[in-house]
C-alpha positions, 0 to 999 in steps of 0.5 A, spaced: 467 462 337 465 466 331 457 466 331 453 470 325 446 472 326 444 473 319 438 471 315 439 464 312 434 459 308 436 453 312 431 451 318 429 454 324 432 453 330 431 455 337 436 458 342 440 454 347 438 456 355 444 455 360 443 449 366 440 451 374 447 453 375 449 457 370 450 465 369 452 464 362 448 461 358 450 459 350 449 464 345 442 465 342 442 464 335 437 462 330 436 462 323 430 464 319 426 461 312 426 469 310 431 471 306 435 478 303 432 481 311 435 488 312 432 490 318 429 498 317 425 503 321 421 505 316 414 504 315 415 501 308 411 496 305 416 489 306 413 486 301 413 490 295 420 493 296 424 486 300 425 490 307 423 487 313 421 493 319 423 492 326 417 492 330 420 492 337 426 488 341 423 483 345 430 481 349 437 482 348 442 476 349 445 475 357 452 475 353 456 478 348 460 475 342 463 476 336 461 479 330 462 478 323 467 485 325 470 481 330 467 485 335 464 482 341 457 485 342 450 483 343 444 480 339 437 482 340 431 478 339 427 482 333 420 482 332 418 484 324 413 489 322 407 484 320 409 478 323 408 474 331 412 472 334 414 465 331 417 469 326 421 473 332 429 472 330 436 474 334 440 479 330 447 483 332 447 488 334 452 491 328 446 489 323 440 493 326 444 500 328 444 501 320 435 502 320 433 501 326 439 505 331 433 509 335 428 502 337 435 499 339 437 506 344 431 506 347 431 498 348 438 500 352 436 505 356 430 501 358 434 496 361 439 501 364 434 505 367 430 499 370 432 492 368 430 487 363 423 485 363 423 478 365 418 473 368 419 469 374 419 462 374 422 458 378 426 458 384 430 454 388 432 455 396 439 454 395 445 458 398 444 463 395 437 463 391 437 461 385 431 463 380 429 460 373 428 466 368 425 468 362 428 475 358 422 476 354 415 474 351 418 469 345 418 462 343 425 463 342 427 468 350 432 467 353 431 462 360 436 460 365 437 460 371 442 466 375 442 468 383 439 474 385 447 478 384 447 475 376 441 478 374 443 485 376 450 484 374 448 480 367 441 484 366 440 490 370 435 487 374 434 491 382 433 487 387 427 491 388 424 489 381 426 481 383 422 482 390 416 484 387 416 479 383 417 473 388 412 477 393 407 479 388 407 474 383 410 475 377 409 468 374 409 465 368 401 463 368 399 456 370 397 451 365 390 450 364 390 443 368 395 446 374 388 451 373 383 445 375 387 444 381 384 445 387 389 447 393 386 444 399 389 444 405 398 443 408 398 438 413 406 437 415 412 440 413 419 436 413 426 437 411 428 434 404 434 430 405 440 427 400 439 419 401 445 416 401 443 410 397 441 414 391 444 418 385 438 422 382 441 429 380 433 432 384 436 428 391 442 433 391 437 439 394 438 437 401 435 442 406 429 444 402 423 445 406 417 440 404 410 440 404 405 435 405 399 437 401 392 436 400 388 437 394 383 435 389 383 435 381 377 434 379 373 429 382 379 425 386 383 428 392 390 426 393 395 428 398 403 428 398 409 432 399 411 437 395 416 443 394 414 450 394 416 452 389 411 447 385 406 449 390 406 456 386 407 452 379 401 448 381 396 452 385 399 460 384 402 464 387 397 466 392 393 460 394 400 457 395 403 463 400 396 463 403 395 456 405 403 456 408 402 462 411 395 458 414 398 452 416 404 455 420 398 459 424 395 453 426 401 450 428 404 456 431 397 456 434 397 448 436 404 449 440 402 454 444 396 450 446 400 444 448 405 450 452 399 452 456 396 445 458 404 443 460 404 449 464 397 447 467 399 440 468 406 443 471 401 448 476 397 443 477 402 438 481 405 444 484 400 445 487 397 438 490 405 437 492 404 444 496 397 442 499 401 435 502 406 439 505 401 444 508 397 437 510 403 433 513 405 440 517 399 441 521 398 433 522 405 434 526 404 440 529 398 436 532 403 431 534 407 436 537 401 438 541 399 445 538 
């Protein structure tokens, strides 16, 4: 389908963003209220002479399209010289190369030579995983949700980048109510399994690990059980590793203690059986006269 990025006077509109499975989202194209834009990598003023400057590229789209050229080639989401990020827009590639040919090189180099920035947000313990991404700070960034080979083949991104980001913590920050939470402590883990007799869409993560949890907001302590992956959108990161990697310690802890009081259970009837017989032997051999 032919798509244009060119400027409009019609409304805004954000871009569309792919679904859990999905490795190619719909095209990002958003229009703005500006009119005449023509993107330019001088410094000259936009409002005297109507050239809007392009500040940076926030993003570049997942996918190509085609252009008005009728060839298929990527947008960029643009930042204008002299306004935030609301006012950020998706642009082809063929219309910035005109002014702006060096900002759109480096941004393509940046992105060989070390992935496209994401943020990480989600993820989900599928097989394979899947990870709920951001490409860019914007209103209007790309997020979806792609397995560890999508965003490398799709966005350049290493697995290296992607694991520094699950295990660092590379997260979108948490909300300011998901900041007054307080993580208390994780009590039980079981499987999630699929009801049969439900037909929700969130029943079909089947073998998720869950986590019965104890915390308090604000004044109230709750308990239930939670997914991981909301344990860090809740608590962080690390208070959600720490508390997991905390509770299976003093599970692990607790099951060698149950072993060795088996074992001295265990030991303790050997050795009572073991002092009968020796018993039961002398009492014959005084019967037997020795």
């Amino acid at each position: 389908m032919r798509r244009s990025s060119r400027m409009s006077s019609s409304s805004a509109s954000s871009i569309e963003v792919g679904t859990p499975i999905s490795s190619a989202p719909a095209t990002p194209i958003r229009t703005s209220t500006r009119t005449k834009k023509r993107p330019s990598s001088q410094s000259s003023s936009s409002s005297e002479s109507g050239i809007y400057v392009v500040d940076s590229i926030i993003a570049r789209s997942i996918e190509q399209v085609f252009g008005d050229n009728g060839v298929e080639e990527y947008q960029y989401l643009v930042r204008w010289e002299g306004y935030g990020p609301k006012e950020d827009t998706w642009e082809m590639e063929s219309n910035l190369v005109l002014g702006a040919a060096d900002i759109v090189r480096r941004f393509q180099s940046q992105i060989h030579d070390a992935g496209h920035p994401f943020t990480l947000l989600d993820w989900r313990d599928y097989s394979p995983k899947r990870y709920q991404v951001r490409y860019g700070e914007s209103p209007y960034a790309q997020t979806v949700w792609q397995t560890a080979v999508q965003m490398r083949d799709t966005m350049g991104v290493t697995n290296s980048a992607l694991a520094k980001a699950y295990h660092k913590g590379a997260y979108a920050p948490r909300s300011y109510k998901a900041q007054q939470r307080r993580l208390l402590a994780i009590l039980d883990h079981s499987q999630y399994r699929k009801s049969k007799d439900s037909k929700r869409s969130e029943v079909k993560r089947s073998g998720l690990t869950v986590y019965m949890t104890r915390w308090r907001e604000g004044r109230v302590t709750e308990e239930g059980w939670i997914f991981r992956s909301q344990l860090v959108s809740w608590f962080g990161p690390s208070g959600a590793m720490t508390a997991i990697q905390q509770y299976h310690e003093r599970l692990a802890d607790t099951k060698k203690k149950i072993a060795e009081s088996l074992n001295a259970v265990q030991l303790s009837q050997y050795e009572e059986g073991r002092l009968r017989n020796i018993q039961e032997n002398q009492d014959l051999m005084r019967q037997l006269g020795f």
